[in-house]
C-alpha positions as CSV (number, residue, x, y, z in Angstrom):
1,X,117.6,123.2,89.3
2,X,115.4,125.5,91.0
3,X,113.2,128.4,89.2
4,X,113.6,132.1,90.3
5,X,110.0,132.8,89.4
6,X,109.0,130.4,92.6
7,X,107.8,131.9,96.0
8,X,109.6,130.2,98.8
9,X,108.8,129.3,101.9
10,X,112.1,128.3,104.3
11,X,111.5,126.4,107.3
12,X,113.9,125.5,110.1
13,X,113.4,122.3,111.9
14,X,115.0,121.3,115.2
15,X,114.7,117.9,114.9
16,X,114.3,114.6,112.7
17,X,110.7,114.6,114.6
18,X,110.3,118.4,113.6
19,X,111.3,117.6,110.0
20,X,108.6,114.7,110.3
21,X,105.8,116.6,111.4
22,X,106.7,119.2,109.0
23,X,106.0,117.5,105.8
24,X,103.5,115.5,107.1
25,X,101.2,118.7,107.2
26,X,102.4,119.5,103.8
27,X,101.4,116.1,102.4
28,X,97.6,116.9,101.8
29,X,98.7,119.7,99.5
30,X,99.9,117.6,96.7
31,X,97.8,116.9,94.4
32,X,98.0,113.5,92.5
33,X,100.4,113.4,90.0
34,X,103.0,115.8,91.7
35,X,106.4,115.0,91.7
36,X,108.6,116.0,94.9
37,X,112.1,116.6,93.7
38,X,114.3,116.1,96.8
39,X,117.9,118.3,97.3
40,X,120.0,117.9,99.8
41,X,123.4,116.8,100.5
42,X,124.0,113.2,102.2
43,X,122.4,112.9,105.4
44,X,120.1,116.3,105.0
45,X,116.9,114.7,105.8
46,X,115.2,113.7,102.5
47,X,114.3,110.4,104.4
48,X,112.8,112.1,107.3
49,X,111.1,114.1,105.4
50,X,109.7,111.3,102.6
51,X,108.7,109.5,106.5
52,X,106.6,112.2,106.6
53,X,104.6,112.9,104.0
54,X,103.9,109.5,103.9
55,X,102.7,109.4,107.7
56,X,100.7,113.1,106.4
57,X,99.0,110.5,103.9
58,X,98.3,107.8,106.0
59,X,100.4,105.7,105.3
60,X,101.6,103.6,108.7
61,X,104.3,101.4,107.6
62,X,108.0,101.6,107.4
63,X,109.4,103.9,105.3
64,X,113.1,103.8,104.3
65,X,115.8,104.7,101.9
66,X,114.9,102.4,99.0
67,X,118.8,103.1,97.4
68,X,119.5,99.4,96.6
69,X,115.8,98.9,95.5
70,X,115.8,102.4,93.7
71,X,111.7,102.3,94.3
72,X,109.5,102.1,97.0
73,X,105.9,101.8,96.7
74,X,103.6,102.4,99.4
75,X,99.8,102.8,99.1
76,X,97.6,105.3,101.1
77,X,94.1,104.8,102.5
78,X,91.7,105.8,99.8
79,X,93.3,104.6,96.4
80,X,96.9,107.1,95.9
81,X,100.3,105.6,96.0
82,X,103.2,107.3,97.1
83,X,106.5,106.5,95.1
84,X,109.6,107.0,96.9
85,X,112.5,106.9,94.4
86,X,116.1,107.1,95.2
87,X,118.2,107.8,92.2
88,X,122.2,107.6,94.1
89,X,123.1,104.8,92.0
90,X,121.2,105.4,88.8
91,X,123.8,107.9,86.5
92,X,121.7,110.3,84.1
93,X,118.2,110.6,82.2
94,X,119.0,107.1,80.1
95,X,119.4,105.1,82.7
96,X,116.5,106.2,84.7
97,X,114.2,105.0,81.3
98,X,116.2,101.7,80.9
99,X,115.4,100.8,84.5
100,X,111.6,101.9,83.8
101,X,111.1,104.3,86.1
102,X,109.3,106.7,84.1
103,X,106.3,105.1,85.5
104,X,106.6,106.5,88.5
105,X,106.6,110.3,87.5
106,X,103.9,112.3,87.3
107,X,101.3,109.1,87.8
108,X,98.3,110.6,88.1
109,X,97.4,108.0,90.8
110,X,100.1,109.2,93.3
111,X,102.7,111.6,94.5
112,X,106.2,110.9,93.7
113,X,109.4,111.7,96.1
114,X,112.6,111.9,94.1
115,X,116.3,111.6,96.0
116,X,118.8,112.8,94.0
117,X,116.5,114.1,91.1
118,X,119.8,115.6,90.0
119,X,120.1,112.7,88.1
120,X,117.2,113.2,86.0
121,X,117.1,117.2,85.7
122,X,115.9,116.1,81.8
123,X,113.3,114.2,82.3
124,X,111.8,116.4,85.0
125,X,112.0,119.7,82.7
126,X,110.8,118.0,79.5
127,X,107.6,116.7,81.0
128,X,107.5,120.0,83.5
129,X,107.5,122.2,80.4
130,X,105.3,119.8,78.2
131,X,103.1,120.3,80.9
132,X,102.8,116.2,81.9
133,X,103.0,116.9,85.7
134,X,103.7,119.4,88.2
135,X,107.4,119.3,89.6
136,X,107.4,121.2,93.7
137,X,111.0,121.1,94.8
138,X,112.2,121.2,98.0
139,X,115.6,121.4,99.9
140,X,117.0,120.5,102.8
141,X,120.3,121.8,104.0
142,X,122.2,121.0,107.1
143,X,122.0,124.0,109.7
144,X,123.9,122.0,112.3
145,X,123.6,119.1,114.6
146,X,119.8,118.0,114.4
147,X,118.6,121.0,112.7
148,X,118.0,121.8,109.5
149,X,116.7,124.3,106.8
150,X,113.9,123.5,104.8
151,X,112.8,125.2,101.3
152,X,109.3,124.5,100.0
153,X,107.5,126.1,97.2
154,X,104.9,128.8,99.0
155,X,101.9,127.4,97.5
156,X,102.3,124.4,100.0
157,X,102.0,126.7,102.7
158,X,98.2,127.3,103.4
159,X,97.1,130.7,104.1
160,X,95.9,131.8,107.0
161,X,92.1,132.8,106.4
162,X,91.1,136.2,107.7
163,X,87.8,136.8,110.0
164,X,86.1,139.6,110.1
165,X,85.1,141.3,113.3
């Protein structure tokens, strides 16, 4: 699920609004064709969170769960799409490709936000390793009422620049 060789960064939000902001500041930092594997258990945040990368991208209207639709599109100002995919009902790697939704990874037009990429752990490693598209996981895990614990991959972090004196 998630590789050992990654730096992590971890994150703890206090809020839905926290969570918001939080990955709306990371959202400049993926590059097209990125695909945002999203773990978490029910009700973690991985809708809060997709609200804000989408808001970090510009992108002003509603965002919601798309778990009957499966797929949300939403385009940005400047040309990139974000894809928000929700994959509770779909069952393994098969029936991701019947219902066509390898489309929506690793488009080099737009980042991709995948709920319950359990489902397609195949598909993500095969074009991972055969170096199609560049997977950044991230977790969120319930650290109480409103507050929650966030794991990003370091590189989406940026580093603070050093002045010298």
């Amino acid at each position: 699920m998630h590789g050992t060789a990654t730096p992590w960064y971890w994150f703890s939000s206090a809020s839905p609004e926290m969570t918001e902001a939080f990955a709306a500041g990371l959202a400049a930092r993926l590059p097209p064709g990125t695909v945002v594997p999203l773990y978490g258990d029910l009700g973690s945040g991985k809708t809060v969170f997709a609200r804000g990368v989408a808001r970090g991208l510009g992108i002003t209207e509603p965002v919601t769960s798309p778990t009957f639709a499966i797929a949300q599109e939403y385009r940005a100002p400047g040309g990139l799409w974000l894809y928000h995919l929700d994959l509770y009902r779909i069952a393994n790697d098969a029936e991701a490709l019947a219902f066509g939704l390898e489309e929506y990874l690793f488009a080099p037009h737009a980042v991709t936000l995948v709920e319950w990429p359990e489902r397609i752990a195949g598909l993500l490693a095969a074009e991972e390793a055969g170096g199609g598209g560049r997977v950044l996981p991230v977790s969120l895990e319930n650290d109480g009422e409103d507050r929650r614990r966030i794991r990003v991959p370091a590189c989406l972090i940026p580093v603070p620049s050093r002045t010298s004196d």
